[in-house]
C-alpha positions in Angstrom: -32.7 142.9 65.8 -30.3 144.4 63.4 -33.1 145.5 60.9 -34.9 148.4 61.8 -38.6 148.5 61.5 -41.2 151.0 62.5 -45.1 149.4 64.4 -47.2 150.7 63.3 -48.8 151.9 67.1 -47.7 153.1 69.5 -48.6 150.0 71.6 -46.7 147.8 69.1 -43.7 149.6 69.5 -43.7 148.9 73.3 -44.8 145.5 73.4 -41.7 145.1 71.2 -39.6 147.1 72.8 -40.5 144.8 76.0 -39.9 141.7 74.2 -36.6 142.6 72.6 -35.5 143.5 76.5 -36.4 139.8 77.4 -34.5 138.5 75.0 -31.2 140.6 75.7 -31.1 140.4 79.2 -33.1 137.0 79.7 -35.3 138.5 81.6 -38.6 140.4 82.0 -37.7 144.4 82.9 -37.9 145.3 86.5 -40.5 148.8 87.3 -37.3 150.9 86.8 -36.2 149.0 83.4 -39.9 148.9 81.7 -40.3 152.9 82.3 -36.9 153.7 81.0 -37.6 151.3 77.9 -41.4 152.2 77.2 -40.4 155.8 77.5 -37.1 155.2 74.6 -40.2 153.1 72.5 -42.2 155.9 72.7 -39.5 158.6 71.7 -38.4 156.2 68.9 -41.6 155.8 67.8 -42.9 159.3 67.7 -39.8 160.1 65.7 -40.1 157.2 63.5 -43.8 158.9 62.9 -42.7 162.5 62.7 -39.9 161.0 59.5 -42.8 159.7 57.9 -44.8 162.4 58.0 -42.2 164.7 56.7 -41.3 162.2 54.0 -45.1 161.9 52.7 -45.1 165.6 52.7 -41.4 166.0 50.6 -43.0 163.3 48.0 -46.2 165.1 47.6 
């Protein structure tokens, strides 16, 4: 997942977030893992929101 791209909910972001785990550590997060990586997905995307926001406003 080279490529960065921003979901477009919240919800997305962590279902990706989840499925990109799987697929580097060939397996499904344990209770520990899936907090530590919703919590990052969330803090991504919220930032990932926040950029957008002040980009819309710098272009207005």
């Amino acid at each position: 997942m080279s490529e960065h791209h921003h979901a477009h909910t919240k919800a997305e972001a962590i279902h990706e977030a989840i499925e990109h785990f799987a697929e580097e550590h060939h397996h499904q997060p344990d209770a520990h893992e899936k907090l530590r990586v919703v919590s990052d997905a969330i803090k991504t995307w919220e930032h990932g929101e926040v950029e957008a926001m002040h980009t819309g406003k710098a272009a207005a």
